[in-house]
N, C-alpha and C positions, 0 to 999 in steps of 0.2 A: 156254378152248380145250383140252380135252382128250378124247383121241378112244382109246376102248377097244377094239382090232383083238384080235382071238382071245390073250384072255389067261387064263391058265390054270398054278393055283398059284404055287411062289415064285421059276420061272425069269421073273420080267418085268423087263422093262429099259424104263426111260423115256427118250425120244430127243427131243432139238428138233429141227424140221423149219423150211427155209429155202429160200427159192427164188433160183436163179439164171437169168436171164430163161425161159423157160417149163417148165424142170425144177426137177422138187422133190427136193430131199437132206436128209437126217438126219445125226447125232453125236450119241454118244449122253451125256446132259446132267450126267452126272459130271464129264467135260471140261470142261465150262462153267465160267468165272470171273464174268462179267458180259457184258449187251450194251449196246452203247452206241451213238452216231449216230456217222456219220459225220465224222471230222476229215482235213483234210490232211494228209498224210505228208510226213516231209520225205525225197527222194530218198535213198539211198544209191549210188553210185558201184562200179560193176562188180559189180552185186547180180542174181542171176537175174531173168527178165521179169518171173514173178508175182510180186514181191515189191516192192508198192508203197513202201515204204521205210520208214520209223519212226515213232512219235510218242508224246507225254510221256505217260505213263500215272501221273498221284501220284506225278513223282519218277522213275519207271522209264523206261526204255527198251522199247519195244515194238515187234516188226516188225510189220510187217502184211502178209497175204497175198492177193492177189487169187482168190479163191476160181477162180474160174471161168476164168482166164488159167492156174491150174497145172491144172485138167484137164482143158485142151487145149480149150475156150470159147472164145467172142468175149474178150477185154478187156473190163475191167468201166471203164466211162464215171463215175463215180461222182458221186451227187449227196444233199443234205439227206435224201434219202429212204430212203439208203443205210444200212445198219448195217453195225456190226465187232464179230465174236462171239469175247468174250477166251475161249481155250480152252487150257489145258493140253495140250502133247503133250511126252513124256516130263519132262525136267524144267527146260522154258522154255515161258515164258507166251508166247501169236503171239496176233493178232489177224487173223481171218479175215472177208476184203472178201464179204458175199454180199447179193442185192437187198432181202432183207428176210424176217424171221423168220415162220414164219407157224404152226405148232402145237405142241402137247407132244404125243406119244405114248407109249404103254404098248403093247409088243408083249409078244408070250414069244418066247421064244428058236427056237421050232421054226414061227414066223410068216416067219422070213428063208429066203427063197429065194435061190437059188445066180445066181449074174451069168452070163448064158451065153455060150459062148466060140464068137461065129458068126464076128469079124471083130477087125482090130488097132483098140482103141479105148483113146484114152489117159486115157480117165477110169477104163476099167477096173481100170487096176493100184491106183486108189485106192480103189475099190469094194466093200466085203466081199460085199453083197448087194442084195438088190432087197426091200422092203416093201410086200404088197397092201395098201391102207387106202382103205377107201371107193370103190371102181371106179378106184382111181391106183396109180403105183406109186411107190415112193418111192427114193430110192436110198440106202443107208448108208454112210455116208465114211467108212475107216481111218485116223484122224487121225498114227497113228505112221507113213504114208508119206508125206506131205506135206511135210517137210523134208528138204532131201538129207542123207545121210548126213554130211556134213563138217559143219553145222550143228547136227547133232545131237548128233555129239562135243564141241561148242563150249561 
């Protein structure tokens, strides 16, 4: 599955694409450590909403993040169908809750269009941009906003 959108010389960047019930969103696959199914988290105790709580990663500790509960989405229901895409942001591994992976992309850099600013949308602040690909649009996640600042210093 790999889908070649206006790609041109050595600005390309290759992005996984995942869907959160009927939007599709990118990061781009440098982040990526592994994907993996679905496991139960175990809660954590005074922990933000989206942040379904933990689970044993080989030994580690791993949070996990409701994708779609931190950009202001329904709550993710989560079921076997489910994956968690380990990703790198800054320098802690998170596990991100999204419905299911669904392509690799190769964009170039001058493929990203700008997120427009018509109304308060809380997905926005995490949003670099919007991806045409194949009559859809895709939307690209800034994974370094996705944890609050006090986690990040952590």
């Amino acid at each position: 599955m790999n889908t070649e959108s206006n790609v041109q010389g050595a600005d390309r960047k290759e992005l996984i694409a995942f869907r959160i019930g009927a939007q599709e969103f990118c990061i781009d696959i440098q982040a990526v450590r592994e994907i993996r199914g679905w496991t139960p988290a175990t809660p954590l105790p005074h922990s933000p909403g989206f942040v379904r709580g933990v689970i044993n990663l080989r030994g580690a500790v791993l949070p996990v993040v409701d994708l779609a509960a931190r950009l202001g989405l329904e709550t993710t229901d989560p079921t076997a169908r489910h994956v968690i895409i380990v990703s790198r942001i800054g320098e802690q591994l998170v596990g991100l809750l999204v419905d299911a992976v669904s392509d690799i992309l190769t964009v170039s850099e001058d493929a990203l269009q700008p997120t427009p600013d018509v109304a308060y949308d809380p997905a926005g602040a995490f949003v670099k941009g919007l991806l045409p690909v194949d009559g859809r649009l895709i939307s690209l996640v800034s994974l370094d906003r996705m944890l609050p600042e006090q986690a990040k210093a952590a």
